[in-house]
C-alpha positions as CSV (number, residue, x, y, z in Angstrom):
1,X,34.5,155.8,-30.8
2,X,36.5,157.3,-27.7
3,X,33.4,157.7,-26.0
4,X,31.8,154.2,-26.7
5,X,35.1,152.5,-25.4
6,X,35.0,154.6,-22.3
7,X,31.6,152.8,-21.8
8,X,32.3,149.5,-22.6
9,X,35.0,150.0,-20.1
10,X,32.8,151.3,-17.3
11,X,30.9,148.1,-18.1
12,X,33.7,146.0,-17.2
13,X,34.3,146.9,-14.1
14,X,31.3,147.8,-13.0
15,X,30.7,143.9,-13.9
16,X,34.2,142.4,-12.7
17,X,33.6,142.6,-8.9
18,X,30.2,140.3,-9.6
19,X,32.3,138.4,-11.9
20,X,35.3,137.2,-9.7
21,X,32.4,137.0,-6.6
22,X,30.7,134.5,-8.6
23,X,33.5,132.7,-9.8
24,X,34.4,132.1,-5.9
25,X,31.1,130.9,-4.9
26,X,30.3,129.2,-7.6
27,X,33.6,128.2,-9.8
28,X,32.2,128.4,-12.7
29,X,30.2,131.3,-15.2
30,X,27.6,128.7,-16.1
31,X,24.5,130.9,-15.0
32,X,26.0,134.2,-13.9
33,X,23.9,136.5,-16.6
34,X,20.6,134.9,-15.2
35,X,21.7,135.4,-11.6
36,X,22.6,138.9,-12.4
37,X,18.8,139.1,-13.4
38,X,19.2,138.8,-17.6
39,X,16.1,137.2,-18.1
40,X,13.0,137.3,-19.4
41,X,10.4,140.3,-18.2
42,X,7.3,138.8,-18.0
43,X,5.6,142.0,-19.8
44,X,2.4,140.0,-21.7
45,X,0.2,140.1,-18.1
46,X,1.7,143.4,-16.8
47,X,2.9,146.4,-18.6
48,X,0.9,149.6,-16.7
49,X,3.7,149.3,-13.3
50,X,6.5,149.5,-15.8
51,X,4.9,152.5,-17.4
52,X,4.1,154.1,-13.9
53,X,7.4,153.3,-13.2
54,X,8.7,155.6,-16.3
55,X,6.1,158.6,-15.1
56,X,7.6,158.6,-12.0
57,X,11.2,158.5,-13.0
58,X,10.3,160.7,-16.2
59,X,8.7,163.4,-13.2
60,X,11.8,163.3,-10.6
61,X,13.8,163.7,-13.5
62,X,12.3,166.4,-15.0
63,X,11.8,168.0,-11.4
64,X,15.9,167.1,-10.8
65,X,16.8,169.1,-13.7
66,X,14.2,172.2,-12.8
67,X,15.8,172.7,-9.8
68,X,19.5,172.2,-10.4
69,X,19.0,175.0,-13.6
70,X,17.7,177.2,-10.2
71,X,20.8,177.0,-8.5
72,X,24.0,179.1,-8.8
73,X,26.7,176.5,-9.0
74,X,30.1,176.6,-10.0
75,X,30.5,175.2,-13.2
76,X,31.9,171.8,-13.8
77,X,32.5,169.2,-16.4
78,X,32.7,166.4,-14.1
79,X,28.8,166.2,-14.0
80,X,27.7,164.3,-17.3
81,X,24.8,167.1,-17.2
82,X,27.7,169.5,-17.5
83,X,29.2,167.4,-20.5
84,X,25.5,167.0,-22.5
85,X,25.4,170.4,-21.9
86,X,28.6,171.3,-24.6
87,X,26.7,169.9,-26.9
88,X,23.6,170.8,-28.9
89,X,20.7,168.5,-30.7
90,X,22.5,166.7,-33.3
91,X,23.6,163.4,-34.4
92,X,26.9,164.1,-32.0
93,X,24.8,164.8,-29.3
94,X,22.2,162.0,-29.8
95,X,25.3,160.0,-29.7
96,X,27.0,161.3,-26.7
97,X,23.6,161.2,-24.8
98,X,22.4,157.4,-25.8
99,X,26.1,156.1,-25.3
100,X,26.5,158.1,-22.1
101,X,22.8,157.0,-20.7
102,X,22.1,153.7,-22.2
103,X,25.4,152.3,-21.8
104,X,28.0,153.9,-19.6
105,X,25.8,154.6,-16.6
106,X,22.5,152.5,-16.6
107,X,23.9,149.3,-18.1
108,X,26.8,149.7,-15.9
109,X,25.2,150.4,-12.6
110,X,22.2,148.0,-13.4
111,X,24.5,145.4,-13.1
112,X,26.1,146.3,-10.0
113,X,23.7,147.9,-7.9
114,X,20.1,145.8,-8.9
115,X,22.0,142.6,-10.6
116,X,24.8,142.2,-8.3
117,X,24.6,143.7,-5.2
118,X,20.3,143.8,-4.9
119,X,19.9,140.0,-5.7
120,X,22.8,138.8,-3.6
121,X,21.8,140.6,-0.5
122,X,17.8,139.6,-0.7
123,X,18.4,135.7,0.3
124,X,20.8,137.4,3.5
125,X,19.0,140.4,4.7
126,X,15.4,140.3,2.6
127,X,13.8,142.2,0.3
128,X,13.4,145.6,2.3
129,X,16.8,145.7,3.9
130,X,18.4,145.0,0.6
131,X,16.1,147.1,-1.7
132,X,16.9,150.1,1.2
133,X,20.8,149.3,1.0
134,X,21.0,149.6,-2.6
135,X,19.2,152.4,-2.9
136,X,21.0,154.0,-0.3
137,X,25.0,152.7,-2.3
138,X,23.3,153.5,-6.0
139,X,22.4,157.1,-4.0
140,X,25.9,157.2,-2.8
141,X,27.7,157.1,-5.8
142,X,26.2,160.3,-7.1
143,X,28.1,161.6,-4.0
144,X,30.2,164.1,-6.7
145,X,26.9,166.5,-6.3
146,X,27.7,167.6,-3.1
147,X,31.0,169.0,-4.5
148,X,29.3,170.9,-6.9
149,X,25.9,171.8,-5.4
150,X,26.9,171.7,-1.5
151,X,26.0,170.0,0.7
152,X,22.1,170.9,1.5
153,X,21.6,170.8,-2.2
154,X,23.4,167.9,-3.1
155,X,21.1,166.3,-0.4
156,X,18.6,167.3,-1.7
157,X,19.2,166.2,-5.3
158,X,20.3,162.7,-4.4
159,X,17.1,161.8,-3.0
160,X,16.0,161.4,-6.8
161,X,18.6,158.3,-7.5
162,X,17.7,157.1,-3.9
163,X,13.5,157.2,-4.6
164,X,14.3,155.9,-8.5
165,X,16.7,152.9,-7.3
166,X,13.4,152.0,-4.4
167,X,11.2,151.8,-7.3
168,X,13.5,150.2,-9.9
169,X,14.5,147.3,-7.4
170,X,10.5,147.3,-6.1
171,X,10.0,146.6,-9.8
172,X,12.6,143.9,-10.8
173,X,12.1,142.0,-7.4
174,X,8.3,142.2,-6.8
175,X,6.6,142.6,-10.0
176,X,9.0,141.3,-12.9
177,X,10.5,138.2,-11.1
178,X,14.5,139.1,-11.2
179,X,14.4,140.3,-14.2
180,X,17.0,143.8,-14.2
181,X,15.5,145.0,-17.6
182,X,12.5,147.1,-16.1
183,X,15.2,148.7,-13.8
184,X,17.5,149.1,-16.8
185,X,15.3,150.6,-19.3
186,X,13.9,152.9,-16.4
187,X,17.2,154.2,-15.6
188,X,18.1,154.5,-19.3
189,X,15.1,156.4,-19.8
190,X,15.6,158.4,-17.0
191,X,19.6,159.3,-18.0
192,X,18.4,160.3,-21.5
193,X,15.6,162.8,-20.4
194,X,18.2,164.4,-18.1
195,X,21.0,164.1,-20.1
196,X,19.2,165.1,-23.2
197,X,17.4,168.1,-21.6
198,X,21.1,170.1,-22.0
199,X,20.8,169.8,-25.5
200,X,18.3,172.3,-26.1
């Protein structure tokens, strides 16, 4: 229950800076989940870039994980890696790695970073400028590597969230009209094969 109100938390604020924004701009809530991009995903004449979407993250994941077990690190449990990995495949850690990936990190940063900040910044600087500022914030924010990995490696490792977060906002902008629930289920996709790999 601690852990699920951690997420819901992360949520909030996560969602409170778009929240007041809009309220300046527009005084009101009436619309704010649809300009945040909850709307439909037009899926019925398109599904094959959202699965090559998944293959792609599902690979740099995989490929992520591969070469952080290569490295000597010093351990930490400020990594959510480094938390999955204190716990093993059962219904605790099934819990810990859906609440964790689904909700706490994807839902939470899909609002910000593709919702929020992506689809405010498209009508001011376009859809390359913005979908390259994103990427380069949503990369950003996984900053915490470097202090764990150094710094060549945590480079290295962050180009993953920088190539995913290209891809994911490609996706919502270009192919599923503003919608944020290819990037979302991407990104929670993504969270549970990395997370969940340290269960085994």
């Amino acid at each position: 229950m601690k852990l699920l109100i951690e997420a819901m938390i992360q949520v909030f604020v996560f969602t409170l800076i778009p929240i007041v924004t809009y309220l300046i701009r527009k005084r009101t809530l009436k619309g704010f989940l649809l300009n945040l991009g909850f709307k439909a995903m037009p899926l019925k004449h398109n599904v094959l870039p959202l699965i090559i979407g998944f293959l792609i993250v599902a690979v740099i994941g995989l490929l992520q994980v591969k070469y952080i077990n290569s490295l000597s690190f010093k351990e930490t449990t400020g990594l959510v890696t480094q938390q999955a990995s204190q716990y093993t495949f059962n219904l605790k850690g099934i819990i810990f790695v859906l609440t964790v990936a689904c909700i706490k990190t994807a839902l939470a940063e899909e609002i910000f970073f593709r919702g929020f900040l992506f689809n405010s910044m498209i009508p001011i600087v376009g859809f390359l400028a913005a979908n390259i500022i994103q990427s380069v914030l949503f990369a950003a924010i996984h900053f915490p590597i470097i202090t764990v990995f150094g710094l060549k490696s945590g480079l290295i490792i962050m180009m993953g969230p920088f190539i995913v977060a290209m891809l994911m906002g490609y996706l919502n902008h270009s192919v599923y009209n503003g919608s944020i629930f290819p990037s979302y289920i991407l990104h929670a996709l993504g969270n549970v094969i990395s997370f969940g790999s340290k269960l085994f």
